[in-house]
C-alpha positions as CSV (number, residue, x, y, z in Angstrom):
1,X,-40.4,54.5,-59.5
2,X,-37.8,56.3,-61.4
3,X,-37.6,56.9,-64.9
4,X,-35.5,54.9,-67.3
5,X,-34.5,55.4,-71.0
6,X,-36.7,52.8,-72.1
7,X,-39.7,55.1,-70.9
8,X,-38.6,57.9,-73.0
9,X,-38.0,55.8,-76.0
10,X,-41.4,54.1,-75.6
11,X,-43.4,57.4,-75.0
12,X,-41.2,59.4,-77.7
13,X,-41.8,56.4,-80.2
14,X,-38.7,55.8,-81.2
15,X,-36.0,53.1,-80.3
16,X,-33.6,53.5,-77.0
17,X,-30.8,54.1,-79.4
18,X,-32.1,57.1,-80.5
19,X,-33.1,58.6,-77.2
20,X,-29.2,57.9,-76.4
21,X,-28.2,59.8,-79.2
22,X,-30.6,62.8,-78.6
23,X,-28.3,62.9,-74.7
24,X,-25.2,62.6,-76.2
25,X,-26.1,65.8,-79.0
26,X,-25.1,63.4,-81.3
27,X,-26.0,65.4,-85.4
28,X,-27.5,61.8,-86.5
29,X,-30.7,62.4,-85.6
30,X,-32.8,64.7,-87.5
31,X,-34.2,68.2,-85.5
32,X,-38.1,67.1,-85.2
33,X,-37.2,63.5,-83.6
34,X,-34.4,65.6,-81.2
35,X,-37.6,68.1,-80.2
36,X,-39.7,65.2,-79.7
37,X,-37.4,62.8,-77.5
38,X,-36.1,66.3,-75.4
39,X,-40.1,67.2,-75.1
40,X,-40.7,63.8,-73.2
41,X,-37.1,63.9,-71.3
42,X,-38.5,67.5,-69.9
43,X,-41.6,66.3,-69.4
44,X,-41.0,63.2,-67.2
45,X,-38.1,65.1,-65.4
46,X,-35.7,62.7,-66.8
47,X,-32.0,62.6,-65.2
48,X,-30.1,60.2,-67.2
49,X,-27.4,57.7,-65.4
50,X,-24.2,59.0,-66.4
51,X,-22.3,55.5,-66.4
52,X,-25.0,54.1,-68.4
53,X,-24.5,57.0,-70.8
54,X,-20.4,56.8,-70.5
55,X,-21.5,52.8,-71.4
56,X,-22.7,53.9,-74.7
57,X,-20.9,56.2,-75.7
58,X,-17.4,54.8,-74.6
59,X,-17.0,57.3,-72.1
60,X,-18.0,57.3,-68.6
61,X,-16.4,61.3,-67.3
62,X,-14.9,59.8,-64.7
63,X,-11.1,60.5,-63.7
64,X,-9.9,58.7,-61.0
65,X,-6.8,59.8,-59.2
66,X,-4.4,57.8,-57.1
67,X,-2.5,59.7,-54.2
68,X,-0.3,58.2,-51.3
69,X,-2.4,60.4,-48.2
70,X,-5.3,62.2,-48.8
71,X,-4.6,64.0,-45.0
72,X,-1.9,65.6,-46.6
73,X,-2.3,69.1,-47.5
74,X,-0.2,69.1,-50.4
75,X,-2.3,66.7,-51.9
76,X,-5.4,68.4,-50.5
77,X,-4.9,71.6,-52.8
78,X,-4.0,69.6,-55.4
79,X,-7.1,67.9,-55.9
80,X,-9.3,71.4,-55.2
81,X,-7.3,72.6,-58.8
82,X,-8.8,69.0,-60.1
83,X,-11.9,68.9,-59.2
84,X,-12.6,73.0,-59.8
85,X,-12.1,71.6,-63.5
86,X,-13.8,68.1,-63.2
87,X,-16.8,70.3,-62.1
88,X,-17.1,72.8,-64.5
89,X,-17.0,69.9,-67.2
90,X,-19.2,67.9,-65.5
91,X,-16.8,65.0,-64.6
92,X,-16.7,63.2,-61.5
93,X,-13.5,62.8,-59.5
94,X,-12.7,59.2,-57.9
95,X,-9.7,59.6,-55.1
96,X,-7.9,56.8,-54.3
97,X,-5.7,56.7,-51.5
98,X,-2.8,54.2,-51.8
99,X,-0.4,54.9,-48.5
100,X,2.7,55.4,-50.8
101,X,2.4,51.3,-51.4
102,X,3.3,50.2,-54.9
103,X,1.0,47.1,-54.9
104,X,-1.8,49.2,-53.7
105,X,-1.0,51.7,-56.8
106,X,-1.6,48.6,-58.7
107,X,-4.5,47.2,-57.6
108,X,-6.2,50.5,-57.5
109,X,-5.3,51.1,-60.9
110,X,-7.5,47.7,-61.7
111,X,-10.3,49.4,-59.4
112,X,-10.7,52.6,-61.5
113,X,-10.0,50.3,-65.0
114,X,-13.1,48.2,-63.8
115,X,-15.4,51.8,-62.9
116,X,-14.3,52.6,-67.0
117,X,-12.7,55.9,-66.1
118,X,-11.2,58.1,-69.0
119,X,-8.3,58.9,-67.3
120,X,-5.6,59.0,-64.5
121,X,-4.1,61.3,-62.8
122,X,-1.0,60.0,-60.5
123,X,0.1,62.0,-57.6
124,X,3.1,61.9,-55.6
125,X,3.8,58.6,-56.5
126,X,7.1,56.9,-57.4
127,X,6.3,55.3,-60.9
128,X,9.0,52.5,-61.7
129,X,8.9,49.8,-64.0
130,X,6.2,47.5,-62.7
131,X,3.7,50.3,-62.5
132,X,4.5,51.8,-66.2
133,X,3.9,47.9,-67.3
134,X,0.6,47.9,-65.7
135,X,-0.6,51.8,-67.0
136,X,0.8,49.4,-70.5
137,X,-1.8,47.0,-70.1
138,X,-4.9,49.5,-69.0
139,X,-4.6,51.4,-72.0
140,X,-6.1,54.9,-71.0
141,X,-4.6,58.5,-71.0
142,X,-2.2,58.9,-67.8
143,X,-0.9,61.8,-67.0
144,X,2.1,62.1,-63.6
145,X,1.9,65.0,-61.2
146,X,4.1,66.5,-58.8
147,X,6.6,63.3,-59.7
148,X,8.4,62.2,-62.5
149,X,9.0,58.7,-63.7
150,X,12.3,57.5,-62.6
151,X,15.0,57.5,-64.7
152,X,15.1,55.3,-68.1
153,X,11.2,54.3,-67.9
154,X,9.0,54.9,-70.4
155,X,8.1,59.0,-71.3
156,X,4.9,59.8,-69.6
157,X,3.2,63.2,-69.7
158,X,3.8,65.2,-66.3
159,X,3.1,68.5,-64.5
160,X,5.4,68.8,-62.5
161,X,7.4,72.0,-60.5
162,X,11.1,72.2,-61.4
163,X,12.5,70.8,-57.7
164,X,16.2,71.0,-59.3
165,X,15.8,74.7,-59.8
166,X,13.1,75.8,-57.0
167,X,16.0,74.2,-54.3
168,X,19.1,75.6,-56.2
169,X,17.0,79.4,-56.0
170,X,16.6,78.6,-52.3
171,X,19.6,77.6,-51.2
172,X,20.8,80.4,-53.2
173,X,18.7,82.8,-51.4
174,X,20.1,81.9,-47.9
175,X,23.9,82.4,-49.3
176,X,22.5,85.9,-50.4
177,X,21.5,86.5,-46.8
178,X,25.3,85.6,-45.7
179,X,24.9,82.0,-44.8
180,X,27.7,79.2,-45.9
181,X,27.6,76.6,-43.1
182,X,23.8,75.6,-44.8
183,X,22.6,72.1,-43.5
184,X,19.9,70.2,-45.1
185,X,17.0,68.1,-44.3
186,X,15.5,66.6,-47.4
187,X,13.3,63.6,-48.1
188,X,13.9,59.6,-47.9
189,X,16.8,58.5,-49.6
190,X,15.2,56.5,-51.9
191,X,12.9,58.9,-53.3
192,X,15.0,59.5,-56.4
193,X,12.5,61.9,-58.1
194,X,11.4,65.4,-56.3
195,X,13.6,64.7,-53.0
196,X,16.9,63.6,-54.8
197,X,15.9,66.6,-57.1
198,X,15.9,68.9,-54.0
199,X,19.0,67.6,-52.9
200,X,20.7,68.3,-55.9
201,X,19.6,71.7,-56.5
202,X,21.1,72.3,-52.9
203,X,24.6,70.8,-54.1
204,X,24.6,72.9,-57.1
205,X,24.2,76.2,-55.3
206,X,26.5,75.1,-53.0
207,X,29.3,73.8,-55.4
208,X,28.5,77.2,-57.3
209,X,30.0,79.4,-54.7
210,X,32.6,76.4,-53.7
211,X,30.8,76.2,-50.4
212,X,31.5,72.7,-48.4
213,X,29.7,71.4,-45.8
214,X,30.2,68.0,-43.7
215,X,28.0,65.0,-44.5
216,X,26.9,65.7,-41.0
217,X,24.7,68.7,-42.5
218,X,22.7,66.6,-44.6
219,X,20.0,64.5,-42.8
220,X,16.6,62.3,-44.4
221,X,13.2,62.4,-43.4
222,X,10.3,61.3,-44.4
223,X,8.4,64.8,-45.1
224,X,6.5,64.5,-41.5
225,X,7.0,67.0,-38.8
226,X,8.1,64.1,-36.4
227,X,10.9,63.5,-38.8
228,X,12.0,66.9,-39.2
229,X,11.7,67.5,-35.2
230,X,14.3,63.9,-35.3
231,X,16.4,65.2,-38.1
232,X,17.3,68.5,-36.4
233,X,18.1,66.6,-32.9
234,X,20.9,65.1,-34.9
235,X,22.1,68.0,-36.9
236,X,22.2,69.6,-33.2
237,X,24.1,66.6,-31.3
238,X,26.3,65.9,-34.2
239,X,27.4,69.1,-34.9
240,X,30.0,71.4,-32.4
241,X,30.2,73.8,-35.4
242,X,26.2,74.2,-35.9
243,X,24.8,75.6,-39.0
244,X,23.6,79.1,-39.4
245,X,20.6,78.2,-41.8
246,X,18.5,74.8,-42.7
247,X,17.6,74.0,-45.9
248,X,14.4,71.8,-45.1
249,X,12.7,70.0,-48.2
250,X,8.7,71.0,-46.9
251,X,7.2,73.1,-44.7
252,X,6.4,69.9,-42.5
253,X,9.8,68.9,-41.8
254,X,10.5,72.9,-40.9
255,X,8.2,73.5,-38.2
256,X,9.2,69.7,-36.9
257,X,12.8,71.2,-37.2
258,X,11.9,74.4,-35.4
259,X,9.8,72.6,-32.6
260,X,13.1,71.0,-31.8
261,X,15.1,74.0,-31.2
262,X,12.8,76.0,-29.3
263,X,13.9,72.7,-27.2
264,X,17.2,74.1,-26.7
265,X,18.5,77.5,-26.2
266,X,19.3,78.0,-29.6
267,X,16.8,80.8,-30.8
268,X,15.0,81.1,-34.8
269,X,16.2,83.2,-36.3
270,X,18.9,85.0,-34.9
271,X,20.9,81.8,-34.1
272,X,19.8,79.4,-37.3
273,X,17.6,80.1,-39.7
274,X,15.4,78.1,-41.1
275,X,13.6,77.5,-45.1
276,X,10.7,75.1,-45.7
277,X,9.5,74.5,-49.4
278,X,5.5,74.5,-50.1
279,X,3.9,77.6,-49.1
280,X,1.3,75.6,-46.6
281,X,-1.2,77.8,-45.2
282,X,0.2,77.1,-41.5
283,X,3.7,77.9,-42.2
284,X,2.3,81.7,-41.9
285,X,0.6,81.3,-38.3
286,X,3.7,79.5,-37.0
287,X,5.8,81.5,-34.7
288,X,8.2,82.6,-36.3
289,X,6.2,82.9,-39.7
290,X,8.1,80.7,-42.1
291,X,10.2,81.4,-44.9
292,X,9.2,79.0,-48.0
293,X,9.6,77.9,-51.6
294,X,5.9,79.3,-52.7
295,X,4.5,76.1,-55.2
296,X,1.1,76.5,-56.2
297,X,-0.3,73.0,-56.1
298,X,-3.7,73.8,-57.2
299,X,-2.5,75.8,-59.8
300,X,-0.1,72.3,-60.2
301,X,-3.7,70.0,-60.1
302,X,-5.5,72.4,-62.7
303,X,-3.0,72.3,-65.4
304,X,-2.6,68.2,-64.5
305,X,-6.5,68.1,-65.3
306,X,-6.4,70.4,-68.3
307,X,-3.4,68.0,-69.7
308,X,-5.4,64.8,-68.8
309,X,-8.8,65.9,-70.5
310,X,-7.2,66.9,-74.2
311,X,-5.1,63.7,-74.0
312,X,-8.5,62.1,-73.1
313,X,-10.2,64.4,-76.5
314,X,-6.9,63.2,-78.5
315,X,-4.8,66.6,-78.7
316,X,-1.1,67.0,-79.0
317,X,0.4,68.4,-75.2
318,X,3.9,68.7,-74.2
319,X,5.0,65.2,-72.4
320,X,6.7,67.8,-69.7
321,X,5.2,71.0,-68.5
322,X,6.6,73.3,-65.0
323,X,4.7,75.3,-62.8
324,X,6.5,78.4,-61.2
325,X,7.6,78.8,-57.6
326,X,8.0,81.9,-56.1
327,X,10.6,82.6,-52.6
328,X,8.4,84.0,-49.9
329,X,10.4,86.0,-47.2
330,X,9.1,85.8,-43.7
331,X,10.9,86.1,-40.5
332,X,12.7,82.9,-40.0
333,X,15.4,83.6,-42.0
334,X,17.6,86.5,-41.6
335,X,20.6,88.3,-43.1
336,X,23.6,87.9,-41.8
């Protein structure tokens, strides 16, 4: 039969209040009644529940964190970071998969507000009015990563990567390499955070050395390979005059656009070349090895969790904070 605190307390001789103080180091309790309770907690091996602790003390370490795949290796590396952290200060990590479904986002934010997390961490998800009103209502420290809010709702803190400026240097590196007729194949249309960020950064670079392109060179997918395999095929068909590089808005969507063209007769790089944006591990045992916007997303995840637990401990943190990216040059693009 497992021990509880009300053994302690009755064979320490003192009252369960007490004993809960002596767990939680609290300075009430005077040194010969803290020797005494730890004595008997030693002694009877005791391991005490950690929500029944969080219970008393108004704090459970719990952080719960709500993602739209958990297959997704983006989201993968982002929760190592958090849970290197979670770990080392002994909190426990609750994962919550939501399949990109704004009612789910909801609901699961009841789910970890009824477990008494501290905090949330929100991942990759598109956070619009209805869901800001319902973070409102729960009342605990939130903190956004790898998205923004959209534009006009309510400032929340985020970590986030600079997707403006991490696609304008990309872009930019492919016009260093020679290339003007640059297509694009960037996320759903209605993702108005890091793909319409992406986009833009590509327009900028573009407009920046008056380069135009037809509206034909700009295609959406939906980050999967399928849909970059799809977005190429009509790049390819739609296009007599095709493009000498791709812009592609993950790594996902670049080997789905590469798969396509080893389709055709049209050879990567020396015909197109082709950028992803990530730095997944497989993009460097693809054939050809791919050329990629490097973005650290455990490095992303660590500083999310470090942001989270001094919100969580009341301290002052910027509401906005970047992580670098880095260009990594491989063989699928060339110079030319």
């Amino acid at each position: 039969m497992s021990v509880t605190i009300e053994d302690i307390a009755k064979e320490a001789r003192v009252s369960v209040a007490t004993v809960s103080r002596v767990i939680n180091n609290s300075k009430a309790v005077s040194p010969e009644l803290k020797k005494r309770v730890n004595d008997v907690i030693q002694k009877r091996n005791f391991k005490p529940n950690s929500l029944a602790r969080g219970l008393i003390m108004k704090k459970t370490n719990i952080i719960g964190i709500i993602v739209p795949d958990i297959s997704n290796p983006v989201f993968g590396a982002l929760t190592r970071g958090i849970n290197s952290f979670c770990q080392q200060k002994g909190y426990t990590l609750m994962v919550c998969e939501s399949g990109g479904q704004q009612e789910k986002e909801i609901e699961l934010l009841g789910v970890l507000a009824d477990k008494k997390v501290d905090g949330v961490l929100f991942a990759g998800v598109d956070v619009n009015s209805a869901l800001v009103e319902e973070m409102k209502r729960k009342r605990y420290p939130i903190v956004l990563v790898t998205q923004e809010a959209s534009e006009g709702e309510e400032v929340i803190h985020t970590v986030i990567h600079d997707n403006v400026k991490a696609m304008y240097d990309a872009t930019s590196f492919l016009i260093e390499n020679g290339h003007q007729k640059i297509a694009l194949i960037c996320g759903p249309e209605n993702d108005y955070s890091s793909g319409q960020k992406r986009l833009n950064g590509y327009k900028v670079a573009l407009k920046e050395q008056n380069i135009e392109v037809p509206d034909s060179y700009i295609e959406h997918g939906d980050f999967s390979f399928e849909s970059g395999y799809e977005c190429m095929r009509k790049i390819y068909e739609e296009n007599s005059a095709l493009p000498t590089a791709v812009m592609v808005c993950n790594d996902a969507m670049a080997i789905g656009a590469i798969r396509f063209l080893k389709t055709t007769k049209v050879s990567v790089p020396a015909d197109i070349s082709i950028m992803g944006f990530d730095d997944l591990e497989f993009g460097r045992y693809f054939s050809p090895e791919l050329t990629t916007v490097r973005i650290s997303y455990f490095d992303e995840g660590l500083k999310a969790i470090k942001t989270l637990f001094k919100l969580i401990h009341q301290q002052t943190v910027p509401v906005t904070q970047f992580i670098p990216h880095k260009i990594i040059r491989r063989i699928s693009v060339r110079k030319i």
